[in-house]
C-alpha positions as CSV (number, residue, x, y, z in Angstrom):
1,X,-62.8,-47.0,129.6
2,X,-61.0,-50.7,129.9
3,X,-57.8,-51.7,129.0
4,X,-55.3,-49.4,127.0
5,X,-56.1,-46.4,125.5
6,X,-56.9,-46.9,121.5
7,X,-54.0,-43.9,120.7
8,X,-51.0,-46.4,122.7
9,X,-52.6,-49.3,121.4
10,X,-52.0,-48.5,117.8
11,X,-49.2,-45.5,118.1
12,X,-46.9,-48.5,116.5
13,X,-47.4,-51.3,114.4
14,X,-46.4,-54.5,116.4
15,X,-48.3,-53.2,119.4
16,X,-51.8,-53.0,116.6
17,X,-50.4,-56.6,114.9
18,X,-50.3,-57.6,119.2
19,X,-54.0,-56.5,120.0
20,X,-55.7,-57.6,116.7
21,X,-53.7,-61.1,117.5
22,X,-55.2,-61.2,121.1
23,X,-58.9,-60.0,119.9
24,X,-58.5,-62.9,117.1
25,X,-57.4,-66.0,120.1
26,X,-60.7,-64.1,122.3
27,X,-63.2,-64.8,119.7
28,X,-61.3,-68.3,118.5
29,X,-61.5,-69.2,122.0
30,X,-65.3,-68.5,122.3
31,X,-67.3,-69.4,119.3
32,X,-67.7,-73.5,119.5
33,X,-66.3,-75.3,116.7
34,X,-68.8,-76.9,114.1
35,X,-68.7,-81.0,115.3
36,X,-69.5,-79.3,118.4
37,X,-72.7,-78.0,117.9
38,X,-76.2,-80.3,117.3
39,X,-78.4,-80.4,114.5
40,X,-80.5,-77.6,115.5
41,X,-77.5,-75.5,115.2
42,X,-77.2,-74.5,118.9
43,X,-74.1,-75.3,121.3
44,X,-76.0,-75.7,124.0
45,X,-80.2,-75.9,124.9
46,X,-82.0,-73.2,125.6
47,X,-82.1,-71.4,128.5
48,X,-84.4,-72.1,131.4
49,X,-84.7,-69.6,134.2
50,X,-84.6,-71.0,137.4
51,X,-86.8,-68.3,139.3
52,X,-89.3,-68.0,136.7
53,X,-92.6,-68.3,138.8
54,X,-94.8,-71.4,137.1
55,X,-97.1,-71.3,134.3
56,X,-100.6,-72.1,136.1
């Protein structure tokens, strides 16, 4: 659907060792490191929707 087909990607060896490589830097790159993080556990607070109509 996106990106390479899966039969190029791994029809040799270096081209497999290449996409594990970049899939590894993606999620490396995306999960926060631990001294990042608070107590609670979470990177960042919570979520609050902006258009949420108010609880009356």
């Amino acid at each position: 659907m996106f990106g390479p087909r899966l039969t190029t990607i791994f029809a040799s060896r270096w081209k497999a060792l290449w996409w594990a490589g970049s899939i590894l830097l993606l999620t490396w790159s995306l999960v926060p490191a631990a001294e990042d993080r608070d107590s609670s556990g979470s990177a960042r607070p919570a979520h609050v929707d902006p258009w949420a109509k108010d609880a009356k």
